[in-house]
Backbone as numpy.savetxt, mean C-alpha at the origin, in Angstrom:
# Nx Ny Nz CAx CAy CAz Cx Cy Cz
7.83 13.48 -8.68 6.97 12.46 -8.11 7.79 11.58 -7.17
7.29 11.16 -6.05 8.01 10.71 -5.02 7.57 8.91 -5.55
8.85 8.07 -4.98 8.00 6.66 -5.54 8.31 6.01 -4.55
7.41 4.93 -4.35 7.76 4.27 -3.14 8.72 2.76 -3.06
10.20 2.92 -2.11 11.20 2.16 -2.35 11.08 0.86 -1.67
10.23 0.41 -0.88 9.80 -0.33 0.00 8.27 -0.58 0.45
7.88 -1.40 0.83 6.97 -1.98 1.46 6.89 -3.19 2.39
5.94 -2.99 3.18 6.54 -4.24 4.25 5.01 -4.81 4.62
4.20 -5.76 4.51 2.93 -6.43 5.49 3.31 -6.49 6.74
2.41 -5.67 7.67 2.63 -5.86 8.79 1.49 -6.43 9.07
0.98 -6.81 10.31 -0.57 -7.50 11.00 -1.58 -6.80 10.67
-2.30 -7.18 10.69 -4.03 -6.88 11.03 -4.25 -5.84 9.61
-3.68 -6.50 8.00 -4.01 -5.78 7.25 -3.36 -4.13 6.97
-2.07 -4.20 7.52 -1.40 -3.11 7.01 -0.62 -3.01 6.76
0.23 -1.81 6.17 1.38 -2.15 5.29 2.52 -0.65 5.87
3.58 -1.23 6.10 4.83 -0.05 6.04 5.11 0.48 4.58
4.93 1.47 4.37 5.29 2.10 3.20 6.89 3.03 3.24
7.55 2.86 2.52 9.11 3.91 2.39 8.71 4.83 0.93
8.99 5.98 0.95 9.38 6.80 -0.08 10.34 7.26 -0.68
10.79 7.56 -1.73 12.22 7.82 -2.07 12.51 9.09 -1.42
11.71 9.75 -0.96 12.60 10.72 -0.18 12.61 11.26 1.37
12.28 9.71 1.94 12.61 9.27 3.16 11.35 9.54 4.01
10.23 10.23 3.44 8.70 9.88 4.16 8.34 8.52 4.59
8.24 7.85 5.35 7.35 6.59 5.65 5.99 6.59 6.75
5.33 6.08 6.32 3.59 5.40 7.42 3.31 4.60 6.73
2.57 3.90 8.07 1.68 3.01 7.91 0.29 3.51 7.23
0.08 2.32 6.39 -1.28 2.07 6.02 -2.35 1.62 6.60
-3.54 1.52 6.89 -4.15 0.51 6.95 -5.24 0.09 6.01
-5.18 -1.14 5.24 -5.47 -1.45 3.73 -6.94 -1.44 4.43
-7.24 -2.03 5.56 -8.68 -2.38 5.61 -9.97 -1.51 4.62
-9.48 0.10 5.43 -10.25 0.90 4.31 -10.43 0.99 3.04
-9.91 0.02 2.50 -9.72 -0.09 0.53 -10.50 -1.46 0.52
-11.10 -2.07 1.14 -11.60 -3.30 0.76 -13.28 -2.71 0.52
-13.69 -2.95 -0.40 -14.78 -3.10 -0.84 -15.09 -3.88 -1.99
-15.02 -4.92 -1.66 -15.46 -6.00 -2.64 -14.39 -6.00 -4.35
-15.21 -7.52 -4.82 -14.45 -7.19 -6.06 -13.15 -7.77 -6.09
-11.91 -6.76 -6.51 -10.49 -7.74 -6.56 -10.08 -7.43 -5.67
-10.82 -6.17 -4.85 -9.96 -5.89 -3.48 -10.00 -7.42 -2.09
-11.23 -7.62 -2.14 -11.56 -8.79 -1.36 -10.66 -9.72 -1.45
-10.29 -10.28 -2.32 -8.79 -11.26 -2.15 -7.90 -10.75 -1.13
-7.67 -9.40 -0.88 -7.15 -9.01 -0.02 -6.55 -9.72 1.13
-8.09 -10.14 1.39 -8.39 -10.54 2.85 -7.65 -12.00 3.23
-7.34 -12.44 2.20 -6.22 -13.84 2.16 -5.12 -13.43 2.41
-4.51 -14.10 3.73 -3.26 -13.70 3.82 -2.10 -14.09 3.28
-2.37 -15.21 2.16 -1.20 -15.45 1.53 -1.18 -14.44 0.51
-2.15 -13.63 0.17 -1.65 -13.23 -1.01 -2.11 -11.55 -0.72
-2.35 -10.87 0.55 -2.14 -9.93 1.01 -0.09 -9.46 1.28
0.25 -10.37 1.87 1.48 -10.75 2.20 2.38 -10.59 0.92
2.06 -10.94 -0.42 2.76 -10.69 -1.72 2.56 -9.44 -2.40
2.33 -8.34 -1.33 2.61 -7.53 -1.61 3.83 -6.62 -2.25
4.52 -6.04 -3.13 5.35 -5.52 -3.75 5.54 -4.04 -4.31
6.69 -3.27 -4.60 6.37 -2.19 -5.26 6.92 -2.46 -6.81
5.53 -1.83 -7.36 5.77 -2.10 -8.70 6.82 -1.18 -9.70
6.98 -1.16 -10.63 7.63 -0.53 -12.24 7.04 1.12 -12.31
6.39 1.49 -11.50 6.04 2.31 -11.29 6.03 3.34 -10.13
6.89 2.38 -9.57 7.11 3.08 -7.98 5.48 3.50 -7.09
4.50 2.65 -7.26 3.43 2.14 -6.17 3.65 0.85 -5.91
2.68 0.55 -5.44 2.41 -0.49 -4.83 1.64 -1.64 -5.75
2.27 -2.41 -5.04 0.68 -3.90 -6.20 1.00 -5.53 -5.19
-0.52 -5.83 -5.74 -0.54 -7.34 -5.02 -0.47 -8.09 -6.23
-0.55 -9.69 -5.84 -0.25 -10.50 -7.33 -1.68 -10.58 -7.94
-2.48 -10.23 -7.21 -4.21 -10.49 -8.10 -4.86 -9.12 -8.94
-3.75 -8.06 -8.81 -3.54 -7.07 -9.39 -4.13 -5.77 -8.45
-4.57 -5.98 -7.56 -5.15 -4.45 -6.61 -3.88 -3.91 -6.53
-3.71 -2.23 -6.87 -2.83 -1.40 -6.86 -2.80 -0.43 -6.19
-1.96 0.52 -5.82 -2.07 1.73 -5.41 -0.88 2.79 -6.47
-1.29 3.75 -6.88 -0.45 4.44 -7.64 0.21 5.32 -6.02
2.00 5.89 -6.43 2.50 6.45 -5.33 1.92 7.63 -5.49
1.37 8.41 -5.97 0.54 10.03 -6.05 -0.25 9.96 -4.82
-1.25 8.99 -5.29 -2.14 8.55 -4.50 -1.78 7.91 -2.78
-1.10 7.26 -2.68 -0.62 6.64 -1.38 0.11 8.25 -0.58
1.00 8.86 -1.55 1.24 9.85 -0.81 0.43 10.71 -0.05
-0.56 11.16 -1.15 -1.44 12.28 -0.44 -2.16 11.74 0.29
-2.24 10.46 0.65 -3.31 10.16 1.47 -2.82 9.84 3.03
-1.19 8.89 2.67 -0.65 8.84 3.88 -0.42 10.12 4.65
-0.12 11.36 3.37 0.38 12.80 4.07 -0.36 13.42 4.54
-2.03 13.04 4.49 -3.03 13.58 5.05 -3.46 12.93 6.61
-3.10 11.64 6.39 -3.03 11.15 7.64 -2.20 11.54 8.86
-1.22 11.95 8.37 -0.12 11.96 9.25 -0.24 13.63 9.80
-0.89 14.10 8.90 -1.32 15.79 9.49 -2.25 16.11 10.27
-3.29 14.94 10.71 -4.50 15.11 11.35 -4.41 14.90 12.71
């Protein structure tokens, strides 16, 4: 399982992602907002406190997560299209 060693907020709601085995893209979180705890999101103080967690994904402090399985196959699908 690949985990992710980094993360970075960049503008307009997206995020630099690093992998431990040197994959990186951008995100763009916008598509994950649908209401709920994702909507905090949309605050940029606490979009911005973004982190990688104990688990090697991702997490904000109001708890919206991304597991790295998940971020992978999705960034790796992006990046193939």
């Amino acid at each position: 399982m690949n985990r992710v060693i980094s993360v970075t907020p960049k503008s307009n709601m997206t995020i630099y992602v690093q992998f431990s085995d040197g994959f990186s893209a951008e995100l763009d979180v916008k598509q994950f907002i649908r209401g709920g705890i994702s909507e905090k999101l949309r605050d940029p103080a606490i979009f911005e406190n973004v982190r990688v967690d104990d688990f090697g994904g991702i997490s904000w402090i109001n708890g919206f997560d991304f597991c790295p399985n998940f971020l992978r196959e999705h960034l790796q699908s992006q990046a193939s299209t």
